[in-house]
C-alpha positions as CSV (number, residue, x, y, z in Angstrom):
1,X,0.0,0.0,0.0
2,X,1.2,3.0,-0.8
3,X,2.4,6.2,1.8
4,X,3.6,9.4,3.0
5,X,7.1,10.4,4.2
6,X,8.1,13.8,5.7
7,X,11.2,15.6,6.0
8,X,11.9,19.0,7.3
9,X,14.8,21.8,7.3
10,X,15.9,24.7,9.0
11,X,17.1,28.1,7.4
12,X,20.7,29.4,8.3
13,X,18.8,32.3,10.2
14,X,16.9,29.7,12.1
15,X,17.8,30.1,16.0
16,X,19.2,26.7,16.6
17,X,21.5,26.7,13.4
18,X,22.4,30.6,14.2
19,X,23.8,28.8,17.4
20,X,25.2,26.0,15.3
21,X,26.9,28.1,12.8
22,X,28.7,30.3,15.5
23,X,29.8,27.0,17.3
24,X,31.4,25.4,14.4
25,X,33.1,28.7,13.3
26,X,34.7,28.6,16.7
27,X,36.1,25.2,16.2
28,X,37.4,26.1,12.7
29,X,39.2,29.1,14.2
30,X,40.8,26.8,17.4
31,X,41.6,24.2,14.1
32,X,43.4,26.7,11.8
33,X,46.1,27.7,14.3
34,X,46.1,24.5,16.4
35,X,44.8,21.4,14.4
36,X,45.4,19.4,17.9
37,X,42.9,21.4,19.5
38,X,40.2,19.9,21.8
39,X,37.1,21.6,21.5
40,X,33.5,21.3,22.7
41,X,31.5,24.6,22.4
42,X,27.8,25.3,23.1
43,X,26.0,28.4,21.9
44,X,22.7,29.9,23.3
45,X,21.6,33.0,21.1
46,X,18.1,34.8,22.2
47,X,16.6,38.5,21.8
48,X,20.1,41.0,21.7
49,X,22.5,38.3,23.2
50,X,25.0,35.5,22.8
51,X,26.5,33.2,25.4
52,X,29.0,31.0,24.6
53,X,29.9,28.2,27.0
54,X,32.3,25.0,27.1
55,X,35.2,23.8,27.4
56,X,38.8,23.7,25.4
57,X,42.6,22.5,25.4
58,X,44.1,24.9,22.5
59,X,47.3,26.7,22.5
60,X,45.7,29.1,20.7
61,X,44.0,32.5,21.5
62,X,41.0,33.7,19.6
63,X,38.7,37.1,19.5
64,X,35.7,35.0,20.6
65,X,33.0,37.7,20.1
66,X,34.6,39.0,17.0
67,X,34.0,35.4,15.2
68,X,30.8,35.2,17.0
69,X,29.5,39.0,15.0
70,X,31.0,38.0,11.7
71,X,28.9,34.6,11.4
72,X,25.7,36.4,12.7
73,X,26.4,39.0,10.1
74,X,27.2,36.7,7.1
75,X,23.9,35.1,7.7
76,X,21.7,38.7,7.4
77,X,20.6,39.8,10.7
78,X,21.8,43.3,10.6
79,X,19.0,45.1,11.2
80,X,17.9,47.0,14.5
81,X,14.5,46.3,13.6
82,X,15.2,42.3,14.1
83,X,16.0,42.5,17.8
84,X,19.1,40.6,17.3
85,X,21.8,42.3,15.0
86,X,25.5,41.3,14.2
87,X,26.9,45.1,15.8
88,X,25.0,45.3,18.8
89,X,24.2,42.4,20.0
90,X,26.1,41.3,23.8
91,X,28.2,38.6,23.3
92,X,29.4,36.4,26.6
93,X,32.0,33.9,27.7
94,X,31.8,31.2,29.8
95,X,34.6,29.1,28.0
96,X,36.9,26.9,30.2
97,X,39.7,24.6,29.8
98,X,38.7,20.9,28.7
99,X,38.5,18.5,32.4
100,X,41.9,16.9,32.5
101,X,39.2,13.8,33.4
102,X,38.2,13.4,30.0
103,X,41.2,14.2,28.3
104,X,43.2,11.9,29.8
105,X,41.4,8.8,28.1
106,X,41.6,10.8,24.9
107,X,45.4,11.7,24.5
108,X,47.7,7.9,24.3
109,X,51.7,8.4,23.9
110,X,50.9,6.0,20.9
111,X,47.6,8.1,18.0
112,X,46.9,5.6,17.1
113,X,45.6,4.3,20.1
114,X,43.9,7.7,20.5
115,X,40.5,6.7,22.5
116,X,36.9,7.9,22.0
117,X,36.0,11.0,23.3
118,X,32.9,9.7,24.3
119,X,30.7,6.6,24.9
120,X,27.4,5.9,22.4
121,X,26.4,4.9,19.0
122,X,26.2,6.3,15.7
123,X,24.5,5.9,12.4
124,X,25.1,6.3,8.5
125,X,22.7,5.8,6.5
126,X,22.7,6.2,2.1
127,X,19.7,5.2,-0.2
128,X,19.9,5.5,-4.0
129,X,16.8,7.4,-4.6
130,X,18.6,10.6,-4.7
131,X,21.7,11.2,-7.1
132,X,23.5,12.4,-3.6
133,X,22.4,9.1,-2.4
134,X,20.4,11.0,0.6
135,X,16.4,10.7,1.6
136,X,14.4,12.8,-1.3
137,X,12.1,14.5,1.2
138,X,15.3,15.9,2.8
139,X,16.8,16.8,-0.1
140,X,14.2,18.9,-1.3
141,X,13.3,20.6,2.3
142,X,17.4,21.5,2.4
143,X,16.4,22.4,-1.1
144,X,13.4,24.6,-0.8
145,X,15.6,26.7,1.8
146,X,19.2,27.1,0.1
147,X,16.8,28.7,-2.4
148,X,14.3,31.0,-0.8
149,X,18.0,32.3,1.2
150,X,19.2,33.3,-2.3
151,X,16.3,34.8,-3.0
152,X,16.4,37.1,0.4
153,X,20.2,37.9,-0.7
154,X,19.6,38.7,-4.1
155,X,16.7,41.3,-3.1
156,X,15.5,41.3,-6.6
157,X,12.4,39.2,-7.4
158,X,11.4,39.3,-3.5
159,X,12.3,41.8,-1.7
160,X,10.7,41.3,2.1
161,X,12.1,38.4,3.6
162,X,13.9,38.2,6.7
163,X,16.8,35.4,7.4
164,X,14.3,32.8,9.5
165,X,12.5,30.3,7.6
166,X,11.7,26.6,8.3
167,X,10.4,23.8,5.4
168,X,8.5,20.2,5.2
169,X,8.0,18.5,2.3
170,X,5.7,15.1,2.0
171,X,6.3,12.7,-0.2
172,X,4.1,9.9,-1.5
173,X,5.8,6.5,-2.0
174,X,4.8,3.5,-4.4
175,X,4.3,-0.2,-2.5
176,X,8.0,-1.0,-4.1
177,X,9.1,2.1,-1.6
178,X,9.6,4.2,-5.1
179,X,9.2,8.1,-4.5
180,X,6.4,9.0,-6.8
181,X,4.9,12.5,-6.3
182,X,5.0,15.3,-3.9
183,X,2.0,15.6,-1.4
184,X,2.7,18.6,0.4
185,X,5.0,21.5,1.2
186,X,5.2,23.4,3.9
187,X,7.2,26.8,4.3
188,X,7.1,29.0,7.1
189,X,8.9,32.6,6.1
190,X,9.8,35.5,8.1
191,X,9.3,38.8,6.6
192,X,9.5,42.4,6.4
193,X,6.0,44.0,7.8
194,X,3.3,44.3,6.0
195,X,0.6,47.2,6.5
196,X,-2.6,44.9,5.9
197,X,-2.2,41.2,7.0
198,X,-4.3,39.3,4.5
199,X,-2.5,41.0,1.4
200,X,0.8,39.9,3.1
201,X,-0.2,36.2,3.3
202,X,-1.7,36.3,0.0
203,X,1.4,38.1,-1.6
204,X,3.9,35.4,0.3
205,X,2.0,32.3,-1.2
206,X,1.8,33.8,-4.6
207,X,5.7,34.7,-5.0
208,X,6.4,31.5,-3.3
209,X,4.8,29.2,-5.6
210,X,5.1,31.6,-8.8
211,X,8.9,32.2,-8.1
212,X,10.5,30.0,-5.4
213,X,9.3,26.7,-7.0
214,X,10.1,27.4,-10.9
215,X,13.4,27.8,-9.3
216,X,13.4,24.3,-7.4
217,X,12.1,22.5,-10.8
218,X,14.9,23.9,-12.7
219,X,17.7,23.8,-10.5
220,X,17.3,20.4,-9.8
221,X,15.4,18.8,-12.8
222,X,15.7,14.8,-12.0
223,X,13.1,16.2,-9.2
224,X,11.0,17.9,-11.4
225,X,8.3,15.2,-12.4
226,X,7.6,14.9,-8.8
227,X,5.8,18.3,-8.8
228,X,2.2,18.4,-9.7
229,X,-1.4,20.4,-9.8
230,X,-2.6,18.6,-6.5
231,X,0.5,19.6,-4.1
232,X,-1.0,21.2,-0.5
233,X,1.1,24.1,-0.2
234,X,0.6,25.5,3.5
235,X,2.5,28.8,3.1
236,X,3.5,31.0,6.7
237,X,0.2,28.6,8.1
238,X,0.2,30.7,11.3
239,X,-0.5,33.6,9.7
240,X,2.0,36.7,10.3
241,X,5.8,35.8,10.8
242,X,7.4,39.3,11.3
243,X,9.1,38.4,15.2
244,X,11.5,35.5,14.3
245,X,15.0,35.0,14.6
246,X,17.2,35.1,18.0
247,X,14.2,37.5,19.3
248,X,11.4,35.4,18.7
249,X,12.8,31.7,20.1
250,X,16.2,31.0,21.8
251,X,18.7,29.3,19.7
252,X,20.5,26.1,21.5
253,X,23.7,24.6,19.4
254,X,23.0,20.8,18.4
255,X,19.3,20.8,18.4
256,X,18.6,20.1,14.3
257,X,20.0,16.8,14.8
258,X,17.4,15.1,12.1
259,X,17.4,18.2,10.3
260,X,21.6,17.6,9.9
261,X,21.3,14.1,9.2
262,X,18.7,12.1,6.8
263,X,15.7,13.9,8.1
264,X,14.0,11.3,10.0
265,X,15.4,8.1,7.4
266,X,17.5,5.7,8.7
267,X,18.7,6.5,12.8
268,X,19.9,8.5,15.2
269,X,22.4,7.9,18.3
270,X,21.5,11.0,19.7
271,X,24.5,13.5,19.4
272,X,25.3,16.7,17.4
273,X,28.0,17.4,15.8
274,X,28.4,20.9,15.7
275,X,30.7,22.8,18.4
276,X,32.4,19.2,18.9
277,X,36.2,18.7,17.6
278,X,36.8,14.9,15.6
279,X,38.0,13.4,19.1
280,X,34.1,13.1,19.6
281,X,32.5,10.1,18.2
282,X,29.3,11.7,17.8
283,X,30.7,13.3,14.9
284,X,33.8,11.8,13.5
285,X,31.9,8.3,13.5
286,X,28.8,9.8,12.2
287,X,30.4,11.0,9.5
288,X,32.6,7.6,8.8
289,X,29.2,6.0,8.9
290,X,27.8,8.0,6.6
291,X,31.1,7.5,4.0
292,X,30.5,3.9,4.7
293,X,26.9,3.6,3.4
294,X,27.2,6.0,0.4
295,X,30.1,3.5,-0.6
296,X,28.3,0.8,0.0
297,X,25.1,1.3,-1.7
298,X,27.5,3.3,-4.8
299,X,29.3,0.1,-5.0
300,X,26.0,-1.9,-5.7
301,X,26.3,-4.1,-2.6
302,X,22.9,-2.9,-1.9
303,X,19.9,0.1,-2.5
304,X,19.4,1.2,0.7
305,X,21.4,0.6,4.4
306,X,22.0,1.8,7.7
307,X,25.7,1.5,9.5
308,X,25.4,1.5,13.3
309,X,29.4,1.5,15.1
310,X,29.3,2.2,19.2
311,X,32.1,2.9,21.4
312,X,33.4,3.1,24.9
313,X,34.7,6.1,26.4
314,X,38.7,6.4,26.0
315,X,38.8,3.0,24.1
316,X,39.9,2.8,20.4
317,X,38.6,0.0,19.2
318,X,34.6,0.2,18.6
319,X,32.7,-2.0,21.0
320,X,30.2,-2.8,17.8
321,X,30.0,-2.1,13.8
322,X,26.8,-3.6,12.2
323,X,25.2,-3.3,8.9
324,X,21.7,-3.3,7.6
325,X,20.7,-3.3,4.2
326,X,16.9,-3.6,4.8
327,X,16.6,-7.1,2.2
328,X,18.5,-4.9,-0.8
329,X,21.3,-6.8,-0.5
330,X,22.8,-8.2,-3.8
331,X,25.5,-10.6,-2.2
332,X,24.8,-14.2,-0.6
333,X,25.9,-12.7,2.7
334,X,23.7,-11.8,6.0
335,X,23.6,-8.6,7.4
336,X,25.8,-10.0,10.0
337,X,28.3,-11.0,7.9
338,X,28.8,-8.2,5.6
339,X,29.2,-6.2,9.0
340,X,32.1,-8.2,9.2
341,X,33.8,-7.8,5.7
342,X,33.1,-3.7,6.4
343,X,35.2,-4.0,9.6
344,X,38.1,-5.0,7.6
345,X,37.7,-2.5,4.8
346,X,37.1,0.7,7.2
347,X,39.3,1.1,10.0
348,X,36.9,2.7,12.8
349,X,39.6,3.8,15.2
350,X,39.0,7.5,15.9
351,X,42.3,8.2,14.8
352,X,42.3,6.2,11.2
353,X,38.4,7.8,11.3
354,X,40.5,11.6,11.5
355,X,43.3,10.8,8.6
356,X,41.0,9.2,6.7
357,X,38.5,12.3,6.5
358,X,41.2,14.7,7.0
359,X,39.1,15.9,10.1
360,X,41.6,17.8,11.6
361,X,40.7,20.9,9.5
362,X,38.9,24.1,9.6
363,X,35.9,22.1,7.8
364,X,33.4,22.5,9.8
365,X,31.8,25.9,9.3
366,X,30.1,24.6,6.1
367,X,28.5,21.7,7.7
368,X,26.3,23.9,10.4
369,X,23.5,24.7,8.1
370,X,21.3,22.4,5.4
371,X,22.3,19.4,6.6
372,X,26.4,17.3,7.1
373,X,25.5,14.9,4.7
374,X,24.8,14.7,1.2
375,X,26.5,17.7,0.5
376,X,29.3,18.0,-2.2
377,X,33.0,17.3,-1.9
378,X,35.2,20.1,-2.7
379,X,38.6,21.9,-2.0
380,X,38.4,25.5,-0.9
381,X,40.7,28.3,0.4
382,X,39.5,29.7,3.6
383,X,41.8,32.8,5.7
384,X,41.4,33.1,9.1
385,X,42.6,36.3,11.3
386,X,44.1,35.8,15.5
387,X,43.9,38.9,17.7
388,X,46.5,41.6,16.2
389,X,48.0,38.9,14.3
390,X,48.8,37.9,10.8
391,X,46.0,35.9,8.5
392,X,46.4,32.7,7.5
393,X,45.0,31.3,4.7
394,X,44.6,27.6,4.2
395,X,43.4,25.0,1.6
396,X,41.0,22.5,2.6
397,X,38.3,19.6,1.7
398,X,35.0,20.3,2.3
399,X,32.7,17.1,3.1
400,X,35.1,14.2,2.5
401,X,32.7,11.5,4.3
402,X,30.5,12.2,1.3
403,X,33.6,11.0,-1.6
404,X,33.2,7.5,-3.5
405,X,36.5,7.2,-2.8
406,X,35.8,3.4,-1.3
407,X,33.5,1.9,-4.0
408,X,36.4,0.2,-5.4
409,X,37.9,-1.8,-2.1
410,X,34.0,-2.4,-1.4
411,X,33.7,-4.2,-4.8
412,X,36.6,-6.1,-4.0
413,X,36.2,-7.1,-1.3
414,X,32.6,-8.5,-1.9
415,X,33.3,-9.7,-5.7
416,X,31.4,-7.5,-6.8
């Protein structure tokens, strides 16, 4: 029979992911000038303030609350009139040095042996309904978003939108679990004032569906048969959406964990990722995961799968690794034993996990909004600036859990 499957997203100028984006930009600052740096950074952002909070080992000294007003100003909120502005808004530090406790079962005399930072279990999950290999109804919610924010930037064809925006989409899948037509959308926009209220909501749903969709359908045309006459389209549903932002919800790092991951698809362990340096498994391991399943499934070992690994606290080696390919598989193996085979062909030791991805980068400031996976692989030049120092400009890979650099060792080693 068939169904319905929905994903959501979060705009850059959404609370939590103003919080995310000024965490990670932190860690990518600590990583530039000290790539050993143990980091683990939680923001809160509400009407006018910042806090910053957590705790680092770094032998590095950084303008906190200069970093902290560039990334609120790069996203857009740099108006008085949205209660929360990249100039004026207070900007307080509660960061302290890492607990020698946990550090201790971190650091070995030997990398290699390098421990987890934490205990818990992660997931990676990869389906090929999407050319990224990600869940569709994600795709098109991150989608819908990167859009309507270059919209708001380009001040052209829509000229009243503010930087806060949230999307859902529904899809409608096929009894062979085939994606076959969109059911609904859902976009919530915040937006300039308007002097009547019924004109506003009228105007927002017109230049939304007239303007922001076209977009969608050509940008991304293997989507484009999905759209059709019947889609619900539940535009700003509340009604007026003016107070958003910082003022009109406080912003916590690290609570968009679905919205960064496969949007409800697949699993969970639980932890964010932003704010954390690789020596956390909730983010180095979620991303090793998630290279594991896009290989697998690019590979052809199977259409759709989920990669759990779980660790101990201070202990290299991961206390599971298992693999499930939902009945795709196209190998005479169980689940069980391909976990097996994929234990041999990706080393899961936090360190191999951080040379592998090259994770000991400034990567991470890329990653804090519309989603950490399914994103595209590419080398950039990024310059950061210490306190009355010189800049220093450095070349990096962006996304690296998400190259097909694997498929070939995964054919191999299943005969494929």
């Amino acid at each position: 029979m068939a169904y319905l499957f929905t994903s959501e997203s979060v705009s850059e100028g959404h609370p939590d992911k103003v919080a995310d984006q000024i965490s990670d930009a932190l860690i990518d600052n600590f990583l530039a000038f000290d790539p050993e740096s143990k980091v683990a950074c939680e923001t809160l952002v509400t009407t006018g303030q910042v806090i910053l909070a957590g705790e680092v080992k770094s032998n590095t000294y950084l303008d906190v609350q200069q970093i902290a007003r560039e990334v609120i100003r790069k996203i857009g909120y740099t108006k008085s009139e949205y209660m929360f502005e990249a100039d004026s808004c207070g900007v307080l530090s509660a960061i302290h040095e890492q607990s020698a406790d946990i550090n201790q079962g971190v650091d070995r005399a030997s990398k290699e042996e390098q421990g987890a930072g934490d205990q818990g279990m992660m997931f990676g999950y990869a389906t090929n309904e999407t050319e990224n290999y990600m869940p569709l109804a994600l795709d098109l919610s991150h989608a819908l978003l990167i859009e309507l924010a270059n919209l708001r930037r380009e001040n052209n064809e829509i000229k009243y939108l503010r930087p806060d925006a949230k999307s859902q989409v529904t899809l409608e899948y096929s009894d062979d679990n085939k994606p076959v037509r969109i059911d609904a959308i859902v976009i919530s926009t915040q937006h300039d004032d308007f002097a009547a209220e019924a004109e506003m909501l009228a105007k927002i749903k017109s230049d939304l569906i007239s303007i922001l969709i076209p977009r969608i359908k050509a940008k991304y045309p293997q989507y484009a048969h999905l759209f059709n006459n019947d889609i619900t389209y539940h535009i700003n549903p509340t009604g007026k959406f003016v107070i958003g932002g910082p003022h009109g919800d406080t912003g916590l790092t690290g609570r968009k964990i679905i919205v960064d991951t496969y949007g409800g698809k697949g699993a969970h362990g639980g932890g964010a990722f932003s704010g954390k340096d690789p020596s956390k498994v909730d983010r180095s391991a979620a991303y090793a995961t998630r290279h594991i399943a896009k290989n697998l499934v690019a590979a052809g070992l199977c259409d759709e799968v989920l990669v759990q690994v779980s660790y101990a606290i201070g202990v290299a080696k991961p206390t599971s690794i298992n693999v499930v390919t939902y009945g795709t598989s196209k190998v005479n193996l169980t689940d069980g034993e391909i976990s097996k085979v994929v234990e041999n062909v990706f080393d899961m030791r936090p360190y191999f996990i951080e040379q592998r991805l090259k994770l000991r980068n400034p990567i991470y400031s890329e990653t804090a909004a519309y989603g950490h996976m399914g994103r595209k692989p590419e080398t950039v030049t990024k310059t950061f600036q210490l306190p009355n120092g010189a800049p220093k400009t450095v070349s990096v890979e962006l996304f690296t859990w998400e190259k097909l650099d694997f498929v070939d060792k995964v054919k191999a080693a299943f005969g494929l």
